[in-house]
N, C-alpha and C positions, 0 to 999 in steps of 0.2 A: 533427338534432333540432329540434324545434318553436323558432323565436326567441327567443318568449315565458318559453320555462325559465329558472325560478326557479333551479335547481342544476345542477349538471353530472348529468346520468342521471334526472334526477328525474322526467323524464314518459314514460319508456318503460316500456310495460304488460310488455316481456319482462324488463324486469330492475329494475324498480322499490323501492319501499323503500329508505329509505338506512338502516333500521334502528334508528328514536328510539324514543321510551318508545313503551308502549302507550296511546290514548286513553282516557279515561276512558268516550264514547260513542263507538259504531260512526259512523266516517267514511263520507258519501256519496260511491260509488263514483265518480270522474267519467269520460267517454267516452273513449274511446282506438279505436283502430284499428292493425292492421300489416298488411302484406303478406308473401307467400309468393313470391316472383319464382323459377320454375323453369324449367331446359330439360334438357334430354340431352345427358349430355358422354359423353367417350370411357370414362367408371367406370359410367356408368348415369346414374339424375336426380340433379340438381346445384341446388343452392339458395342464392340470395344472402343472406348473413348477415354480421354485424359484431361484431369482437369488441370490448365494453367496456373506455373506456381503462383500463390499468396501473393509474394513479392514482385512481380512484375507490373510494370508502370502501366501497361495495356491491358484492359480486361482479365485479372486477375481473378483466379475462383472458377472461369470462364471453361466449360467442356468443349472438347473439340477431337477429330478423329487425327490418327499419326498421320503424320503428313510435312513436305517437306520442300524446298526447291532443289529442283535436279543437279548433279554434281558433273563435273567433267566425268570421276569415275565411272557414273554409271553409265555411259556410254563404252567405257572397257572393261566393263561384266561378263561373265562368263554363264550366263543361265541355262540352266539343267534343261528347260523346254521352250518352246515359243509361245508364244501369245497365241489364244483361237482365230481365226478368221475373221469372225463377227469384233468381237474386240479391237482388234488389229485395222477391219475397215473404218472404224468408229474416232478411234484414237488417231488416223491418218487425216480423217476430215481437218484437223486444224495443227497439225507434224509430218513433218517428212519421216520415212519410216524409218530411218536411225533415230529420231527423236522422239517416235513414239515407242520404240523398245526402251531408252531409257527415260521414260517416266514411269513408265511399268515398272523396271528396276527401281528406281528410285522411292515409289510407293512400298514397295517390299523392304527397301531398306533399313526407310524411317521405320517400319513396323517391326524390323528388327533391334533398331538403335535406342527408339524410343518406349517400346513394349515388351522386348527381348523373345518375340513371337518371331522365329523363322519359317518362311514357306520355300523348302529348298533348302540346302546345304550347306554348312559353314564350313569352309575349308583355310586351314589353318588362318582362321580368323578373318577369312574373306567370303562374303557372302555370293554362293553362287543360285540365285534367285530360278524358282519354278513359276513361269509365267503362267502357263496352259491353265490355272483354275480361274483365272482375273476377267472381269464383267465390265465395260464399260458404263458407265451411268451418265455424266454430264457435266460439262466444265464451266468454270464461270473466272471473269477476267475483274481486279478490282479496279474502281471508278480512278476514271484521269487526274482526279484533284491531288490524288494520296501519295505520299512521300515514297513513300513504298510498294510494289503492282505485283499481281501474281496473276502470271496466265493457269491456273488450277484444276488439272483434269482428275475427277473423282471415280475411282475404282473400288468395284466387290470383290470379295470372296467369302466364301463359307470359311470356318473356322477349323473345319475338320481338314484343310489343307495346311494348317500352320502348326508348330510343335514347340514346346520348351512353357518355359513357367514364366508366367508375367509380371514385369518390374516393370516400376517407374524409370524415369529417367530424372534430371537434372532439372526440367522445365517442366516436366508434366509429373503432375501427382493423383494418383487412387487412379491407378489407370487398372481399370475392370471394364467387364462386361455390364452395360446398364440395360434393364429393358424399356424396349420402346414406350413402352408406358407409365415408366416414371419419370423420363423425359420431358416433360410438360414440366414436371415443379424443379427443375436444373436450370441453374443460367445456361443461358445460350444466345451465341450471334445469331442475327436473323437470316444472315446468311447459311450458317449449321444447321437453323430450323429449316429454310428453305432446301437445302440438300437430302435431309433426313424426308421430308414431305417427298419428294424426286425417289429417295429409296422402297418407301413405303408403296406407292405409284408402282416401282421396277417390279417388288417382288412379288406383289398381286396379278401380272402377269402369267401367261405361258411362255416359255424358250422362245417361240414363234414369233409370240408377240413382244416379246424385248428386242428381237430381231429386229423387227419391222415398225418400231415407232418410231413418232417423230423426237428426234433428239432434242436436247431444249442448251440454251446457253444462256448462263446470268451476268446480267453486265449493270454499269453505272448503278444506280442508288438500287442494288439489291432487285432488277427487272428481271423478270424471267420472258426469254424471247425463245421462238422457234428457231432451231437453228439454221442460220442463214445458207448454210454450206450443205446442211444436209436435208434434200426432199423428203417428204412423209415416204416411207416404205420402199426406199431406194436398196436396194441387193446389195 
């Protein structure tokens, strides 16, 4: 997880909330990103997720992909390549485009911090992130009432862009590869399940057609709407 975390779980957009009063006014969402790290295992597709320490007040036990809210740093990142096109126009629909390069970054990070998976290069202990393999999938903002908001844009990649051996981190434990199909009998937010449903959707496509779909954004109790900002099969 991000250094900077205030709390143990506190800035991951998959399991967020630790559950305190409700504000009196609606909290401004702040930016987050995670990643989707998939390949093909011998059960079918298989996804890197971590399961929320024991000890944590909020959903505990609870799987969730690395992911993280965005840092000042990674806006002065130094990445090996850019974002694709198709990505880049995806991720603009709701970022100015300094802010959609670093939640790109920032997705890469956490997957380095909290998985010890690098995509891209560590240089003298600074991550210098390879965008060019990242897939845009679909963002979801959490509901006004909640103490804590996360504007949360969720990114793919294949697995065979990342390198190093996979550790836990501090918050997150048995962070493996699970497959998609034993995911049914894992705790999970409904929001996780709804994301994971949105990947499974992505990859049953062609290239073309990931291009060209209607984007979707989830908001307030868990909705899944069309997104407002982007037309069905807009270029």
């Amino acid at each position: 997880m991000t250094r900077h975390s205030p709390a143990l779980g506190d800035d991951n957009p998959g399991g967020a909330d630790a559950g305190g009063r409700k504000p009196k006014r609606a909290v401004r969402p702040k930016d987050a990103a995670s990643l989707i790290l998939w390949r093909e295992g011998p059960n079918g597709v298989e996804i890197l997720m971590g399961r929320r320490h024991h000890k944590m007040r909020f959903m505990p036990g609870v799987l969730v992909f690395p992911g993280g809210r965005v840092d000042l740093a990674d806006y002065r990142a130094r990445p090996i390549s850019d974002l694709g096109t198709t990505a880049r126009r995806m991720l603009e629909i709701s970022a100015r485009p300094s802010q959609a390069t670093a939640l790109a970054v920032c997705a890469l990070r956490e997957l380095e911090e909290e998985a010890g998976l690098v995509m891209g290069e560590m240089v003298a202990g600074r991550l210098h992130p390879d965008l060019a393999p990242l897939h845009y999938l679909t963002r979801a903002i959490t509901p006004a009432d909640r103490p804590m908001r996360f504007h949360a844009r969720f990114l793919v990649a294949e697995a065979k862009h990342a390198s190093g051996e996979i550790r836990g981190s501090g918050e997150l434990e048995e962070v493996r590869f699970f497959a998609v199909s034993e995911l049914h009998a894992q705790p999970l937010a409904k929001i996780t399940s709804m994301i994971l449903e949105e990947f499974v959707a992505w990859l049953a496509l062609s290239p073309q057609g990931r291009a060209r779909r209607q984007l979707i954004s989830i908001q307030g109790r868990d909705t899944r709407y069309p997104d407002p900002r982007h037309p069905q099969g807009s270029p």
